[in-house]
C-alpha positions in Angstrom: -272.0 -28.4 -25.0 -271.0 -24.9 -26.0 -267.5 -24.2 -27.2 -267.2 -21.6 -25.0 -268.1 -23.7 -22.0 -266.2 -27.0 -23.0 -262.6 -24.6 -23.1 -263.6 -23.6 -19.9 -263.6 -26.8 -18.1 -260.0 -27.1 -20.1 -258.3 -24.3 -19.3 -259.9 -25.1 -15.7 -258.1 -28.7 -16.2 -254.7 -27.3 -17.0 -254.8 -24.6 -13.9 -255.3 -27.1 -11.7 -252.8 -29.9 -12.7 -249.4 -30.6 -11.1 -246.6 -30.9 -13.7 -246.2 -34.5 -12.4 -250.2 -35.0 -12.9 -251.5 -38.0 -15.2 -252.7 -35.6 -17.5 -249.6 -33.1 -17.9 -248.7 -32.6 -21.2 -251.8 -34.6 -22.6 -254.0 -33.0 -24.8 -257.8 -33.3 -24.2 -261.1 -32.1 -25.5 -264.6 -31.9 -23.1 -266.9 -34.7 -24.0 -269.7 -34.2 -20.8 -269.9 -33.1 -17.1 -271.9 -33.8 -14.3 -273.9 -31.1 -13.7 -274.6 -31.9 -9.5 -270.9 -32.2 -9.4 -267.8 -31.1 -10.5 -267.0 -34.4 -12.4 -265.7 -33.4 -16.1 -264.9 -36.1 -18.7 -262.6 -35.6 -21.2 -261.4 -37.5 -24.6 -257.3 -37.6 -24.2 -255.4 -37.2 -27.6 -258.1 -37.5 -30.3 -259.2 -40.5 -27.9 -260.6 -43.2 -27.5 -259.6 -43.0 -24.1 -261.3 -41.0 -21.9 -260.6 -39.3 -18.5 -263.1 -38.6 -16.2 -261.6 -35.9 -13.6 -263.0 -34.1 -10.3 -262.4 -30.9 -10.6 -261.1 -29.3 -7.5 -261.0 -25.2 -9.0 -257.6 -25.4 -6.6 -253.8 -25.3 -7.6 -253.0 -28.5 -7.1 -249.6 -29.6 -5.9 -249.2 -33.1 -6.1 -250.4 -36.2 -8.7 -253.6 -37.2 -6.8 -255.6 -34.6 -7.5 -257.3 -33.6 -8.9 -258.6 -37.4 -9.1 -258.7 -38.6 -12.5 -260.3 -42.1 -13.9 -259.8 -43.6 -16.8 -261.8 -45.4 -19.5 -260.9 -47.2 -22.2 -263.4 -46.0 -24.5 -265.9 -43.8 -25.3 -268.5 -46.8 -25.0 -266.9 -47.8 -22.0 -267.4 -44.7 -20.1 -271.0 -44.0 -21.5 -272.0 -48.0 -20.4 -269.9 -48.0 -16.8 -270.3 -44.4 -15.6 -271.9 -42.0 -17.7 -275.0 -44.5 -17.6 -274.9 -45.1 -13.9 -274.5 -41.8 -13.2 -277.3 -40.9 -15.2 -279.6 -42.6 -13.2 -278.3 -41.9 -9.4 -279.2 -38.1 -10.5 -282.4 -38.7 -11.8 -283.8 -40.6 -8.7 
Protein backbone atom coordinates (compact mmCIF):
# COMPACT_ATOMS: atom_id res chain seq x y z
CA UNK A 1 0.00 0.00 0.00
CA UNK A 2 1.34 3.37 -0.81
CA UNK A 3 2.54 5.75 1.86
CA UNK A 4 0.61 8.29 0.65
CA UNK A 5 -2.59 6.26 0.75
CA UNK A 6 -1.90 4.38 4.14
CA UNK A 7 -1.62 8.28 6.02
CA UNK A 8 -4.67 8.79 4.42
CA UNK A 9 -6.80 6.23 5.99
CA UNK A 10 -4.86 7.71 9.34
CA UNK A 11 -5.45 11.07 9.23
CA UNK A 12 -9.04 9.82 8.12
CA UNK A 13 -8.92 7.66 11.47
CA UNK A 14 -8.07 10.54 13.77
CA UNK A 15 -10.86 13.08 12.11
CA UNK A 16 -13.28 10.84 12.75
CA UNK A 17 -12.60 9.68 16.43
CA UNK A 18 -14.33 10.98 19.59
CA UNK A 19 -11.88 12.01 22.35
CA UNK A 20 -13.53 9.24 24.40
CA UNK A 21 -13.01 6.73 21.32
CA UNK A 22 -11.01 3.27 21.96
CA UNK A 23 -8.41 4.48 19.77
CA UNK A 24 -7.82 8.21 21.14
CA UNK A 25 -4.56 8.84 21.88
CA UNK A 26 -3.26 5.48 20.35
CA UNK A 27 -0.93 5.43 17.77
CA UNK A 28 -1.44 3.31 14.68
CA UNK A 29 0.00 2.47 11.33
CA UNK A 30 -2.36 0.99 8.06
CA UNK A 31 -1.73 -2.65 7.66
CA UNK A 32 -4.82 -3.45 4.76
CA UNK A 33 -8.35 -2.28 3.73
CA UNK A 34 -11.23 -3.68 2.24
CA UNK A 35 -11.48 -2.42 -0.93
CA UNK A 36 -15.79 -3.11 -1.31
CA UNK A 37 -15.97 -1.39 1.98
CA UNK A 38 -14.74 1.01 4.10
CA UNK A 39 -13.24 -1.49 6.65
CA UNK A 40 -9.42 -0.31 7.43
CA UNK A 41 -7.18 -2.37 9.76
CA UNK A 42 -4.62 -0.88 11.58
CA UNK A 43 -1.49 -2.13 13.81
CA UNK A 44 -1.94 -0.14 17.33
CA UNK A 45 1.49 0.95 18.91
CA UNK A 46 4.20 -0.88 16.96
CA UNK A 47 1.53 -3.86 17.39
CA UNK A 48 0.83 -6.83 17.55
CA UNK A 49 -2.56 -5.87 18.17
CA UNK A 50 -4.47 -4.96 15.51
CA UNK A 51 -7.75 -2.86 15.01
CA UNK A 52 -9.91 -3.29 12.38
CA UNK A 53 -12.25 -0.08 12.10
CA UNK A 54 -15.30 0.97 9.72
CA UNK A 55 -14.71 3.95 8.63
CA UNK A 56 -17.68 6.28 8.68
CA UNK A 57 -15.71 9.73 6.81
CA UNK A 58 -18.17 11.48 9.59
CA UNK A 59 -17.22 13.47 12.89
CA UNK A 60 -18.12 11.19 15.24
CA UNK A 61 -19.43 12.16 18.62
CA UNK A 62 -19.55 9.32 20.75
CA UNK A 63 -17.26 5.95 21.52
CA UNK A 64 -19.28 3.54 19.19
CA UNK A 65 -18.21 4.65 16.17
CA UNK A 66 -16.69 4.53 14.24
CA UNK A 67 -16.94 0.60 15.11
CA UNK A 68 -13.64 -0.77 15.94
CA UNK A 69 -12.58 -4.66 16.45
CA UNK A 70 -9.81 -5.87 17.84
CA UNK A 71 -7.28 -8.71 17.24
CA UNK A 72 -4.79 -9.97 19.03
CA UNK A 73 -2.34 -10.44 16.52
CA UNK A 74 -1.32 -9.93 13.23
CA UNK A 75 -1.91 -13.80 12.55
CA UNK A 76 -4.97 -13.55 14.28
CA UNK A 77 -6.55 -11.10 12.15
CA UNK A 78 -5.05 -12.45 8.77
CA UNK A 79 -6.56 -16.27 9.93
CA UNK A 80 -10.13 -14.95 11.47
CA UNK A 81 -10.96 -11.99 9.16
CA UNK A 82 -8.67 -10.96 6.78
CA UNK A 83 -8.94 -14.65 5.34
CA UNK A 84 -12.70 -14.87 5.53
CA UNK A 85 -13.05 -11.79 4.15
CA UNK A 86 -10.98 -12.59 1.36
CA UNK A 87 -13.11 -15.09 0.18
CA UNK A 88 -16.80 -13.51 0.65
CA UNK A 89 -15.31 -10.86 -1.98
CA UNK A 90 -14.07 -13.14 -4.38
CA UNK A 91 -17.33 -15.22 -4.72
Amino acid sequence: MADQQSQHFQDELQREIAQDHILSGLTVRTLAYRVDRDDVAFIVDGGPRVAVVHLTYSVETTPDWPTTKFYDSVEEFLRNRMKPDHEEYVL
